[in-house]
Residue, then its C-alpha position, 0 to 999 in steps of 0.5 A: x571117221x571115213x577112209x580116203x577114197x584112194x584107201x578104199x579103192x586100193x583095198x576094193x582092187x585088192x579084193x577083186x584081184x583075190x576073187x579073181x584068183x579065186x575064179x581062175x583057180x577053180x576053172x582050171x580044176x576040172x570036176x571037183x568036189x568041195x568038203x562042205x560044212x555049212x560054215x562061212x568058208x565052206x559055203x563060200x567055197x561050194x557057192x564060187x565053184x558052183x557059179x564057176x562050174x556048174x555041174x561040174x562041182x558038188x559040195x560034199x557034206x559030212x555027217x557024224x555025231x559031232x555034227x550039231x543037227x542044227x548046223x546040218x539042216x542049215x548047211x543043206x538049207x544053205x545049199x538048196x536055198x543057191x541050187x548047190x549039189x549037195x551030197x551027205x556021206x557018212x563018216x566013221x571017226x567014232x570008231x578010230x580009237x585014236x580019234x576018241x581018245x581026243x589027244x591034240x591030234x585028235x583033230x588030224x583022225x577026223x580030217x583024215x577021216x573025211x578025205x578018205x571018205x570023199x577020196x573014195x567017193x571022188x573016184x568012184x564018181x570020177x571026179x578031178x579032185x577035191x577042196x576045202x576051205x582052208x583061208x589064209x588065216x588058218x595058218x596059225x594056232x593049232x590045226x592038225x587037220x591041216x596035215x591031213x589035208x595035205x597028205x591026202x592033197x586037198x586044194x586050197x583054193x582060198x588059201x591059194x588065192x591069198x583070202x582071209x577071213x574078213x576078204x570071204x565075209x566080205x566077198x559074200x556079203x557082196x553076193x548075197x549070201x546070207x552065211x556072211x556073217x554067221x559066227x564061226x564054229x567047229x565040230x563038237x567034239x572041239x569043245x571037250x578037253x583034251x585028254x577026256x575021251x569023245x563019246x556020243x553021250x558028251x557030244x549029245x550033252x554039248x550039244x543040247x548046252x548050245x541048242x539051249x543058249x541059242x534058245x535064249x537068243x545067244x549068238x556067239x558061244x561055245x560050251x567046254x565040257x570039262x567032266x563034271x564042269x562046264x565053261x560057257x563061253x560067250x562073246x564080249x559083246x554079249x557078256x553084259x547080258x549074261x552077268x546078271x543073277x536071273x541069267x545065273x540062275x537059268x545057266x545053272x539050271x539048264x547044265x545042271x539038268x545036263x549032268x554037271x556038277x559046276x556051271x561055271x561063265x568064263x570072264x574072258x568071253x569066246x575066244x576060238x581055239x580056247x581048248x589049245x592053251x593047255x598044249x605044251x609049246x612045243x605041240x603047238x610049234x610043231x603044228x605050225x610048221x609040220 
């Protein structure tokens, strides 16, 4: 089925008017630093700035343990493949107790974390301010890093120029950039369940469980770590492959050697977020519009 030229014509110009927002917001920013993590929205985000600035900008990349080591080598990959600045600074939300015990503003400490990190580090290096890549539709679910965003007042450039997820996939497969369609992914300690506190020793194991489905050609999952049950999750169009009896057999292998009593595949496929459907209504509301 083809759409008719004048439909397309109307959504290319609405496009090109979003990416020239974009471009018009960053010029006028000053010296910024991006908090960069490799994944489509913040490599984005780091390649316009650059284009826009040059040297004027540098992408600021977060590592901790839940940072998956394969989504760190790439995201500096990323950066040096297009000449981005790149720096790494560490972070410490390990340490805040409140971010360990992994209730649902878990997600809040960690952001508040890195933007008091880079806060330090933009004044130090006198930089105008900083950005994330926030789109427009991180508006809903739950996402307490939101509001550590804006107490620390981050910008956000994407959201601020109307972008959704599908406008950043498309402007950068129109670059070039080759992160267009990475799937989408979040930091490890998203996969453990709320109320089971984040340790290095669980982080380490949902990371192994991922590096391993990876391995076996895998390109959309996540592992749930639920104590002594693991969800795998993995993406519609892939379930085919792993309902069959040899691929059992191999699940339960690989998680049972990571410490899990049960292997267990969940029917619905990936779903991003899938952690939050235990918050109460009331959590999730309140996150909406806090």
């Amino acid at each position: 089925m083809s759409f008719p030229e004048t439909v397309i014509s109307r959504s290319t110009d609405a496009l090109n008017a979003k990416s020239q927002r974009l471009q018009e917001q960053l010029r006028g920013l000053g010296r910024l630093l991006v908090a960069y993590s490799g994944g489509v929205d913040s490599a984005f985000l780091a390649w316009a700035a650059h284009r826009e600035l040059g040297e004027n900008m540098l992408a600021v990349l977060a590592d901790s343990p839940s940072l998956a080591r394969s989504q760190m080598h790439d995201a500096v990959a990323f950066a040096q493949e297009l000449s981005i600045p790149l720096t790494i600074i560490q972070t410490l939300e390990m340490e805040r107790p409140e971010y360990r015990q992994n209730d649902a503003s878990r997600c809040f400490f960690c952001k508040d974390e890195l933007f008091t990190v880079m806060e330090e580090f933009r004044s130090q290096n006198e930089f105008d301010i900083i950005v994330y890549g926030v789109n427009a539709d991180d508006q809903g679910d739950h996402r307490p890093g939101q509001q550590a965003a804006r107490q620390h007042r981050v910008a956000a450039p994407l959201l601020d120029a109307g972008l959704t997820k599908q406008d950043i996939r498309e402007l950068a497969r129109l670059a070039g950039l080759r992160v267009w369609d990475k799937p989408a992914s979040a930091c490890l300690s998203s996969r453990i369940e709320y109320g089971r506190p984040v340790t290095p020793e669980a982080l380490h194991v949902v990371e192994q469980g991922e590096e391993a489905l990876r391995q076996m050609g895998f390109r959309q999952f996540r592992v749930r770590h639920h104590g002594d049950i693991v969800r795998i999750e993995i993406a519609r169009e892939e379930l085919p492959r792993a309902l069959s009896s040899e691929m059992a057999v191999e699940f339960t292998r690989i998680f049972k050697a990571l410490g899990f009593s049960y292997v267990t595949l969940d029917l619905e496929g990936f779903r991003s977020g899938s952690m939050n459907v235990v918050l109460p209504v009331e959590t999730l509301l309140k996150s909406t519009v806090s």
